[in-house]
MIKE-19691 format. One record per residue: residue in one letter; x, y, z negated of N, C-alpha, C in turn. Coordinates in steps of 0.2 Angstrom, whole numbers, plus 5000, padded with zeros to 4 digits. Example, Ala and Ser with C-alpha at 12.3 -4.5 7.8 and 13.67 -1.06 7.14 Angstrom:
! residues 2
A506649724961506249784961506649844961
S506449894965506849954964506450004961
//
This chain:
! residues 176
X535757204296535557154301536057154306
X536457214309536957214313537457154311
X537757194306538157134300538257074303
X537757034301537756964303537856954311
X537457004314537556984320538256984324
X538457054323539257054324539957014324
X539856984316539956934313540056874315
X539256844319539256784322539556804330
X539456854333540056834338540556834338
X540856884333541456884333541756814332
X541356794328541456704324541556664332
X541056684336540756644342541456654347
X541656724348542456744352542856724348
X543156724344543756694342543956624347
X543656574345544156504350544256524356
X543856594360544156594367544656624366
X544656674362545356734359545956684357
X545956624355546456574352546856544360
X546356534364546456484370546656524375
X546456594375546856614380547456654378
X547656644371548456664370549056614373
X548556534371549056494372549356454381
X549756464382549956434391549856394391
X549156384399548956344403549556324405
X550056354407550356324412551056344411
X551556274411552356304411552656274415
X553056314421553456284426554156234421
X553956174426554656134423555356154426
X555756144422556656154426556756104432
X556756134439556756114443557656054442
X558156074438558456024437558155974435
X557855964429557655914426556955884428
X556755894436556455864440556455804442
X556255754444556255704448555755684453
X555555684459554955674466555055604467
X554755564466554455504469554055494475
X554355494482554055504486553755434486
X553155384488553055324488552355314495
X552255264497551855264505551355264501
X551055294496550555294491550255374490
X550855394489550855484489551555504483
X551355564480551955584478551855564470
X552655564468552555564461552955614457
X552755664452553455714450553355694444
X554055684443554355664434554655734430
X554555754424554755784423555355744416
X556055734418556655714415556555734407
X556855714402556855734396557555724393
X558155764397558855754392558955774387
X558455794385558555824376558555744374
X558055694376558055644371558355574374
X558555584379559255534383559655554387
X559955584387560455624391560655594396
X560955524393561155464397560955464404
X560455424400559955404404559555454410
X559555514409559355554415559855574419
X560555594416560855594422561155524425
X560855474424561055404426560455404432
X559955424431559255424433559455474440
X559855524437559955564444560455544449
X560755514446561555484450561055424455
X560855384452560655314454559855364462
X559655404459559255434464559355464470
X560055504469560455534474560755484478
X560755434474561455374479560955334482
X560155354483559755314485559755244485
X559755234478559855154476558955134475
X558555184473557955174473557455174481
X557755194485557555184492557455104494
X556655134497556455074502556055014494
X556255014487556054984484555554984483
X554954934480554454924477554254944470
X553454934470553454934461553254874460
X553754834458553354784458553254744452
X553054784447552554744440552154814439
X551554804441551254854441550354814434
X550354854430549854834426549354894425
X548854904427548354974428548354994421
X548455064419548555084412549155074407
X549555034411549955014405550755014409
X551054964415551454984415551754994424
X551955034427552355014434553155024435
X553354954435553954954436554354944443
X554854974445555154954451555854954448
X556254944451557254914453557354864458
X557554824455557754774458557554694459
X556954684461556554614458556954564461
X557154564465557654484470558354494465
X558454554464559154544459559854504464
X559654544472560054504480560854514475
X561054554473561554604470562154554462
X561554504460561854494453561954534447
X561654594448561554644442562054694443
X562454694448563254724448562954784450
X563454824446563354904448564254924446
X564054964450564955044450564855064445
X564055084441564255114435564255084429
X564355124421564555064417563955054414
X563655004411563054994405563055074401
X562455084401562155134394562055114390
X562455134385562355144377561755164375
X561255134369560855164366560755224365
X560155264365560355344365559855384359
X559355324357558755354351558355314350
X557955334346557555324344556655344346
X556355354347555855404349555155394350
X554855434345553955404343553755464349
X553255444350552555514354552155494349
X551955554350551255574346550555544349
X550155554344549555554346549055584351
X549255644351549055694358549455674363
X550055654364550155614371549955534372
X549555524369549155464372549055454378
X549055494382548655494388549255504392
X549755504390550255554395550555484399
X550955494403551555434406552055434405
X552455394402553255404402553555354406
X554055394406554555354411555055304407
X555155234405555855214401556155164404
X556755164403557255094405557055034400
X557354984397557254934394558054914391
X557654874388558454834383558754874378
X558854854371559054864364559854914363
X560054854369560654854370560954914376
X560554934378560555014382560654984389
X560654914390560754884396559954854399
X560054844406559254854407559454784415
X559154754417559154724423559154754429
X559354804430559454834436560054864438
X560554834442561054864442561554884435
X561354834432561554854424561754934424
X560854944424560955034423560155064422
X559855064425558955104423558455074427
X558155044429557555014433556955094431
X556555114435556155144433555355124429
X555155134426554555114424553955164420
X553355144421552855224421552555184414
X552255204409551855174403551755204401
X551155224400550455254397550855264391
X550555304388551055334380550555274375
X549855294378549355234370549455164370
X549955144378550055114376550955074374
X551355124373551955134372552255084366
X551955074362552155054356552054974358
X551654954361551454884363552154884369
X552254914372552754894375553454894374
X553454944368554154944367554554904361
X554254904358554454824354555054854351
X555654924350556254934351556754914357
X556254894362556854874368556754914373
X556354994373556255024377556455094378
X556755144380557055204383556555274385
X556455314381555955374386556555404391
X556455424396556855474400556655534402
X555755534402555455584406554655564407
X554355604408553655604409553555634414
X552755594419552455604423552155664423
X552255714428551655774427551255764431
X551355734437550855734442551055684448
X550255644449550455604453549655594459
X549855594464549455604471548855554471
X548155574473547855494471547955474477
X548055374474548355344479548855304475
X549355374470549955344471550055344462
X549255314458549255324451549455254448
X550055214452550055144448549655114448
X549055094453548455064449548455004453
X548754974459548954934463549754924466
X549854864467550454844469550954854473
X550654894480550954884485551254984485
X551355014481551755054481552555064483
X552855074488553455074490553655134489
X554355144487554955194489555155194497
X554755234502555155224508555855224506
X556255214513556855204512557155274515
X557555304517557655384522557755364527
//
């Protein structure tokens, strides 16, 4: 009679014994960080140069030179997409740096459906902004719908302030 008893807790602890092996929680590389400060609230990105190298130190160059300052998001679709760069295009596309080359390929899984990435746009590694990166946030479930092959992963949202979850328009990048 013990037998079975023991048995079935034991049966009953294991998935707690499984879940607390594995980590809640992993500090990101404060290098491959990005902050989004916006009149909305905050937004931290976490970069992925394993899977566009390019593109996140293009991401970092273009964030240091505060060329994202003072901008908007402005195509924003709740659940699916928010974009900022350059919507007047005052500029003509010109930039100092040169166009980026294609850099991969790149599925998400299943389990990050829910997650947000961050991608540039265009086939051709060239993107309307500055002929170099526009920022943009896309729901992973819906990633596929978006990317058609003319889109870029750079990095995923870990965290974002409520307020400042994409789900309205008027989100700005102060300026400094």
């Amino acid at each position: 009679m013990k037998t079975p008893l023991i048995a079935g807790l034991l049966a009953a602890l294991l998935p707690l014994t499984a879940a607390a092996e594995a980590p809640d929680w992993r500090k990101p590389d404060p290098d491959q960080t990005l902050v989004i400060d916006t009149t909305k609230g905050r937004i931290v990105v976490e970069l992925a140069p394993q899977a566009a190298p390019q593109a996140v130190a293009r991401v970092k160059v273009l964030a240091k030179e505060g060329v994202y300052d003072g901008l908007q998001f402005h195509r924003v679709i709740a659940g699916f997409v928010a974009q900022t760069g350059n919507p007047n295009n005052r500029d003509g596309g010109i930039s100092e740096h040169p166009d980026l080359a294609p850099e991969f390929t790149f599925r998400l899984t299943p389990e990050l459906a829910d997650q947000v990435v961050f991608v540039t746009q265009a086939s051709d590694g060239r993107s309307g902004f500055l002929g170099s990166l526009p920022i943009s946030a896309v729901s992973a479930g819906e990633e596929a719908r978006a990317r058609n092959g003319r889109v870029l992963a750079w990095g995923a949202a870990l965290r974002a302030e409520k307020g400042a979850d994409f789900t309205v328009c008027d989100v700005e990048i102060p300026t400094r």
